[in-house]
C-alpha positions as CSV (number, residue, x, y, z in Angstrom):
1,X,8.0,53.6,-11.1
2,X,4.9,55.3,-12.4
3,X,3.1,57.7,-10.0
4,X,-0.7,57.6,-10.4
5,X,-0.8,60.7,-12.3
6,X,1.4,59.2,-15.0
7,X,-0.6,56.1,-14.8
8,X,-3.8,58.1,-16.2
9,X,-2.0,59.6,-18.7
10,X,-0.4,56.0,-19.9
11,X,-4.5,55.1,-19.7
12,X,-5.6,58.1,-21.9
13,X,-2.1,57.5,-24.4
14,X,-3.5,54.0,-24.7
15,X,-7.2,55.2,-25.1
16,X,-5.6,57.3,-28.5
17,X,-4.4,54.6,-29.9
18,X,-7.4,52.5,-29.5
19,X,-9.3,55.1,-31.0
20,X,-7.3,54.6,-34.4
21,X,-7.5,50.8,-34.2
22,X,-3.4,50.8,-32.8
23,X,-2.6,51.3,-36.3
24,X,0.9,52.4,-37.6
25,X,-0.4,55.2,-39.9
26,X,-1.9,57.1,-37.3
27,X,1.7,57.6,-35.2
28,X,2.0,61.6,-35.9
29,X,-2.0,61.8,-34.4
30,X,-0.6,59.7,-31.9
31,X,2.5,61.4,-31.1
32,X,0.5,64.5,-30.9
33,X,-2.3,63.2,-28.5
34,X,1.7,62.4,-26.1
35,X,2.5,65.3,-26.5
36,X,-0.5,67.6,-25.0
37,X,-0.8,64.8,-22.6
38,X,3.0,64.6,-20.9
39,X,3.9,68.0,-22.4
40,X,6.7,66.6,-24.2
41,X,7.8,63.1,-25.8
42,X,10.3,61.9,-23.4
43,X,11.7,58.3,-24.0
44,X,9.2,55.9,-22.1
45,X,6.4,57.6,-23.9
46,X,8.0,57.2,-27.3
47,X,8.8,53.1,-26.4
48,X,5.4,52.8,-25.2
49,X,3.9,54.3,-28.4
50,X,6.4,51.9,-30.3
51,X,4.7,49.3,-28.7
52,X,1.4,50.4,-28.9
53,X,1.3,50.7,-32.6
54,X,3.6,47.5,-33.3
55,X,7.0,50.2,-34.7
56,X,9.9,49.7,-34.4
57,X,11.5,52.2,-32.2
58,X,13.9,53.8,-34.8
59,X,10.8,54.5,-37.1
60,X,8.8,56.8,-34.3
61,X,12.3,58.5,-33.4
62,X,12.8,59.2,-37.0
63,X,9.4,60.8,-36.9
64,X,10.0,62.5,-33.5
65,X,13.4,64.4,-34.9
66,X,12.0,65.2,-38.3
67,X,9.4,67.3,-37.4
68,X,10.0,70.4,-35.7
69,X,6.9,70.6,-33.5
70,X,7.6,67.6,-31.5
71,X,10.0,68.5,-28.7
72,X,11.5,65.1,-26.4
73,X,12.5,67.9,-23.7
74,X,10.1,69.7,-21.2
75,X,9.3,73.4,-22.4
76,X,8.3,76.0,-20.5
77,X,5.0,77.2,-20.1
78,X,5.3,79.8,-22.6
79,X,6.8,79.4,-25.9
80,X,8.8,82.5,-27.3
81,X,9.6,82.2,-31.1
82,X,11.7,84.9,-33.4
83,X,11.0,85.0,-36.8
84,X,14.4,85.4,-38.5
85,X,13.0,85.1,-42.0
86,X,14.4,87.4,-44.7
87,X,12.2,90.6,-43.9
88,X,12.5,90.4,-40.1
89,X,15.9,89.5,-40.1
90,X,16.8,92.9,-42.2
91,X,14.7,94.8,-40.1
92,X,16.8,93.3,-36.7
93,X,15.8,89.7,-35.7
94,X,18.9,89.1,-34.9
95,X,19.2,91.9,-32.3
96,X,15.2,90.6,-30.9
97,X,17.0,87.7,-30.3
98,X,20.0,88.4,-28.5
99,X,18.4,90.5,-26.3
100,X,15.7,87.8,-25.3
101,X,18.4,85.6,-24.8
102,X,20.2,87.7,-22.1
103,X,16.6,88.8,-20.2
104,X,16.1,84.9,-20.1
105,X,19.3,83.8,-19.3
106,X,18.7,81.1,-21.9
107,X,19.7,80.1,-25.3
108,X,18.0,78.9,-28.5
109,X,15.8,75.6,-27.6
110,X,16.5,76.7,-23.8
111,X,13.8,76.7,-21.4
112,X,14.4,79.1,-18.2
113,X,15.1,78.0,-14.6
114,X,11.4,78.6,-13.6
115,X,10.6,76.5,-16.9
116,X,7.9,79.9,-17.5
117,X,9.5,80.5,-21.3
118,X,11.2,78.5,-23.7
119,X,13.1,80.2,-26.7
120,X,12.8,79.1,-30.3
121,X,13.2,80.2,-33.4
122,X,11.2,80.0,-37.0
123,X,12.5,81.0,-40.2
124,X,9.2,82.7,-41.5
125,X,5.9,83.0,-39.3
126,X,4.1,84.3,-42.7
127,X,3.7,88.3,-41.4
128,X,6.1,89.8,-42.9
129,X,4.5,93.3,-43.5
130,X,4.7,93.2,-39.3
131,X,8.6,92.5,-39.5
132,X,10.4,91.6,-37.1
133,X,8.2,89.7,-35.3
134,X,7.8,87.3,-32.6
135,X,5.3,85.2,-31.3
136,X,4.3,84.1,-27.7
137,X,2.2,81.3,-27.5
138,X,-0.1,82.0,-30.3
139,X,0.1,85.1,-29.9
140,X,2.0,87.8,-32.8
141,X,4.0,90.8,-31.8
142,X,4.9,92.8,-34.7
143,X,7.2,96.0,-35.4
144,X,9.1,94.7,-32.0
145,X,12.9,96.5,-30.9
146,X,14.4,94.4,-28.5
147,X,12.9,96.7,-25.5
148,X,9.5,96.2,-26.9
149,X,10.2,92.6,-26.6
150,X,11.2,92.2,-23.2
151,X,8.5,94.3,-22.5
152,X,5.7,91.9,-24.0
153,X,7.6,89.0,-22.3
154,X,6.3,90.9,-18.3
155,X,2.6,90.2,-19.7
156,X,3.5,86.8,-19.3
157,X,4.5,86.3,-16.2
């Protein structure tokens, strides 16, 4: 049963696709417009955008799980990423990581408890001459050790 808040947010879903004349070539702008609506894709949303723009369901899950950026799970409020491209992993990703992992209690794709982080992980945020780097948000932290990093992380809550 929808509550009245989801109920607007089906209205404004269904607004999107109006706006592109329900056509099928528009799903990713579609799937997008979900997303910052519900904060994720979760299955009702992706059935009623199948609907919406006449696709089968296996084509907008296909579309859903190849890119990266679409998520079908609620994140947190703040999205950590670790670069572990080739420069930042040499210069101690890896160790970034594992220590964010054990201050957040949480592992790769993991959103914490209070659902105030989520961690994630990119294999080259392009600023390398910053290595090792992570980003919150939209936000780029460069040079990190693993105390600098859980460090940054206080500013956010």
């Amino acid at each position: 049963m929808e509550t009245c808040t989801e109920n607007v947010l089906y209205q404004q879903l269904d607004s999107v696709m109006a706006h592109y004349n329900r056509s099928p070539d528009a799903l990713i702008q579609v799937l997008h417009q979900g997303q910052e609506l519900f904060g994720y894709l979760p299955d009702e949303v992706l059935r009623h955008i199948a609907r919406g723009l006449r696709l089968p369901i296996s084509k907008v899950y296909g579309v859903v799980t190849f890119y990266s950026f679409f998520t079908t799970v609620p994140r947190g409020k703040h999205t950590v990423m670790v670069c572990l491209g080739t420069a930042c992993y040499v210069k101690g990703a890896e160790r970034i990581l594992a220590r964010l992992k054990k201050e957040l209690n949480v592992d790769l794709g993991q959103t914490t408890r209070d659902h105030l982080f989520t961690l994630s992980a990119a294999r080259c945020v392009g600023a390398c001459g910053l290595a090792p780097v992570a980003m919150i948000d939209d936000d780029v932290y460069g040079k990190l050790t693993p105390d600098k990093a859980v460090k940054t992380l206080k500013k956010y809550r």
